[in-house]
C-alpha positions as CSV (number, residue, x, y, z in Angstrom):
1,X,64.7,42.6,26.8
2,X,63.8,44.7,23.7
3,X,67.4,46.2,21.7
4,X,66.9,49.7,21.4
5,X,68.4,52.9,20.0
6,X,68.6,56.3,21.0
7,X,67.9,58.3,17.9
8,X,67.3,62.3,18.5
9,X,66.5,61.5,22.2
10,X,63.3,59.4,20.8
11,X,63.6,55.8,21.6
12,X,63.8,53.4,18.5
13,X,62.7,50.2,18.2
14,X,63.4,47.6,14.9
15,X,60.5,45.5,13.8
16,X,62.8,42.8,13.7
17,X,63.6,42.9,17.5
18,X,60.1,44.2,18.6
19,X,58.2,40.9,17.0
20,X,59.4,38.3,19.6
21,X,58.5,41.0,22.1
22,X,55.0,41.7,21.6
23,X,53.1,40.0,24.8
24,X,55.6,42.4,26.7
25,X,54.6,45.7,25.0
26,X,51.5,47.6,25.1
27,X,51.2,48.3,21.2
28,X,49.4,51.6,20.4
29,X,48.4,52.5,16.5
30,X,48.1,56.1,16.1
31,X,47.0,56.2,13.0
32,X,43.5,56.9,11.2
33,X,41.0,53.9,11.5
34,X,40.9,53.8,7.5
35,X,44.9,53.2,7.5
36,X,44.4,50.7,10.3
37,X,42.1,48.0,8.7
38,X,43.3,49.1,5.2
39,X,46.2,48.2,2.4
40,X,49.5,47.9,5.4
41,X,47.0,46.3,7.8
42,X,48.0,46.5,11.7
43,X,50.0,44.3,14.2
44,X,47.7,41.9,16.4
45,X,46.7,43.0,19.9
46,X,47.6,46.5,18.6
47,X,45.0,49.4,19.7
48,X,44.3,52.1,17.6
49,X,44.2,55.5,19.3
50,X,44.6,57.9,16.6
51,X,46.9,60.7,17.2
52,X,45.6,64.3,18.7
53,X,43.0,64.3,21.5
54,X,42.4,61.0,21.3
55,X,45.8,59.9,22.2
56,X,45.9,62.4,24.6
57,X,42.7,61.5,26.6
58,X,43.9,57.4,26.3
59,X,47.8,58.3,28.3
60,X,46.3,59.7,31.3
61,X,44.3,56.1,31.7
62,X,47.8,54.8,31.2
63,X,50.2,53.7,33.6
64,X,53.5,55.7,33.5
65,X,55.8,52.6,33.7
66,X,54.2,50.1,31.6
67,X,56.3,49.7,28.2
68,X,54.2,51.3,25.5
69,X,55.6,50.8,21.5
70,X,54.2,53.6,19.0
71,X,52.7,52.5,15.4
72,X,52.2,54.3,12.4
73,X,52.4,53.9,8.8
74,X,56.5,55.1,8.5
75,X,57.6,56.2,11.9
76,X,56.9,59.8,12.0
77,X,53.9,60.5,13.8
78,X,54.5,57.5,16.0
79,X,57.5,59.6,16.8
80,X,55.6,62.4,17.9
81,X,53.6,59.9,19.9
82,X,56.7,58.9,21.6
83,X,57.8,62.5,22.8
84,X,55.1,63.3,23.5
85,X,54.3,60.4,25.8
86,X,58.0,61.3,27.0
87,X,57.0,64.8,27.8
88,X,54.0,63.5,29.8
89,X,56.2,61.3,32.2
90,X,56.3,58.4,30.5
91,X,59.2,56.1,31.5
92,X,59.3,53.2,28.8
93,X,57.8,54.6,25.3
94,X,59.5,53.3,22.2
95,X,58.9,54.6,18.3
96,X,58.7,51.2,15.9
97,X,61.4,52.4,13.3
98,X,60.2,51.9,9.7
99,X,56.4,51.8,10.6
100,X,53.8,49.6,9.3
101,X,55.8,50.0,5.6
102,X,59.1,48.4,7.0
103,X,56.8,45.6,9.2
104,X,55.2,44.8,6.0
105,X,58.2,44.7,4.0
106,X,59.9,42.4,6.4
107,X,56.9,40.0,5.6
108,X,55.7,39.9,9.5
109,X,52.1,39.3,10.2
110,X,49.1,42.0,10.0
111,X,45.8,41.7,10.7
112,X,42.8,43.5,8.4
């Protein structure tokens, strides 16, 4: 079970309790594809579905119950991600606190 935080009604998840939780997660990148493969890299088995009408499109193929994590370079517009999955119906969405930044200064994995 992930630990998680309530932080101005957005749920928040640590890097350092979401990387032994990653198989259970579907792990969503909302950033640009440039930031994706470049300097901060990106978690494996994350997909990138940059944020706007992409995003938009890819939660109505989604499942409303399946745990879904948002990704982005610090946490911000991985929060918007979240509410606005929230606002869509979404039961299970977490934020990754810290973004790519904090996963990379925590010295966890990233692919290129």
């Amino acid at each position: 079970m992930l630990k998680t935080q309530q932080i101005h009604g957005i749920t928040e998840v640590h890097p350092k309790d979401l990387k032994d939780h990653l198989k259970s997660v579907q792990l969503i990148d909302v950033r640009r594809p440039d930031e994706f493969t470049g300097e901060l890299g990106h978690i494996a088995g994350s997909k990138l579905v940059t944020l706007g009408p992409e995003l938009e499109a890819h939660m109505k193929t989604l499942s409303k119950e399946d745990p879904i994590v948002f990704i982005c370079r610090s946490g911000g517009r991985s929060g918007h991600a979240t509410m606005f999955s929230q606002d869509m119906g979404f039961k299970s969405v977490m934020n990754m606190t810290g973004g790519m930044i904090l996963w990379n200064e925590l010295g966890f994995p990233t692919e290129k």
